[in-house]
C-alpha positions in Angstrom: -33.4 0.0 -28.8 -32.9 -3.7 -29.6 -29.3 -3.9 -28.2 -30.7 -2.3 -25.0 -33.2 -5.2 -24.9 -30.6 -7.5 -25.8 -28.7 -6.3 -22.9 -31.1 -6.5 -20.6 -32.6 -9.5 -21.4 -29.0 -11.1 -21.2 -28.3 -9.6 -18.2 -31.5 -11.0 -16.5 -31.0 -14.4 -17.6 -27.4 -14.4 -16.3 -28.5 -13.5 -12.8 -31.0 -15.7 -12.8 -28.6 -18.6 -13.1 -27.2 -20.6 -10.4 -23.7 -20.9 -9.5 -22.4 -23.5 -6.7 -20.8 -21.3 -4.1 -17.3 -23.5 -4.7 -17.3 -22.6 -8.5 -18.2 -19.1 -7.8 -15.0 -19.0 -5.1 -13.0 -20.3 -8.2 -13.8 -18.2 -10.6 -13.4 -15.1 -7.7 -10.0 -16.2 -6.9 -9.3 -16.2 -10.6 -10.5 -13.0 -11.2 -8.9 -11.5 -8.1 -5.8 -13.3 -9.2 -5.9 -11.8 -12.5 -6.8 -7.9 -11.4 -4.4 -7.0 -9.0 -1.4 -9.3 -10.2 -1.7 -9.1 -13.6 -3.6 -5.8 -14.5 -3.1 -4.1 -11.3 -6.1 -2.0 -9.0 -7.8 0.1 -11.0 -6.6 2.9 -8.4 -3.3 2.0 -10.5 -4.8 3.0 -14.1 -6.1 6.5 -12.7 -4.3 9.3 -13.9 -4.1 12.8 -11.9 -3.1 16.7 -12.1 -1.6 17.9 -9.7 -1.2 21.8 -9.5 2.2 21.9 -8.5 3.9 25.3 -7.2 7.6 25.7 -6.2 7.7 28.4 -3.9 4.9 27.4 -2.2 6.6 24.0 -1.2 9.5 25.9 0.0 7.9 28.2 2.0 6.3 24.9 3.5 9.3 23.2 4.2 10.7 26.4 6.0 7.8 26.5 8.5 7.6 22.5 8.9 11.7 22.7 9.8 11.1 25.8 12.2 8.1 23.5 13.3 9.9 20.9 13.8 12.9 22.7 15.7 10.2 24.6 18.0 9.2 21.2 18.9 12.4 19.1 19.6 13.8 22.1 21.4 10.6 22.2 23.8 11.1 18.0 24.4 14.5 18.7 24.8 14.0 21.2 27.3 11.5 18.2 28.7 13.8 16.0 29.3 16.4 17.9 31.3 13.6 18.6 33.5 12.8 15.5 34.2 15.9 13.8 34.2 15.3 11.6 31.2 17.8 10.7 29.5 20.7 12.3 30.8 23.3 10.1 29.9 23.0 10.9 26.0 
């Protein structure tokens, strides 16, 4: 209970101080400086899972290319129609 109070009590008297606005720029910059050059985002410190599945990412990448086929046929098709590049 006391180091609540502590905390709070600190944590009061710190707000309630003033700081010029060029100091606080200062000590922002610094700050800034430090985090992402030194220490990096936090973004950077976040570790993830990933549920990761072979077959499944094949079976993607066999639509997205049959996708992807589909499509530059269809333009292709497209641009003999229209004349557009016909000299390539």
């Amino acid at each position: 209970m006391n180091k609540l109070a502590f905390s709070i009590s600190l944590l009061l008297v710190l707000s309630s101080m003033h700081v010029p606005p060029i100091r606080a720029t200062v000590i922002r910059l610094f700050t800034e400086l430090l985090q992402n050059n030194v220490a990096g985002i936090p973004l950077i410190h976040k570790t993830e899972e990933f549920d990761f599945d072979p077959e499944v990412s094949k079976k993607r990448r066999e639509l997205y290319y049959e996708i992807l086929s589909t499509l530059l046929a269809g333009l292709s098709h497209y641009f003999q129609f229209f004349g557009i590049m016909s000299g390539v």
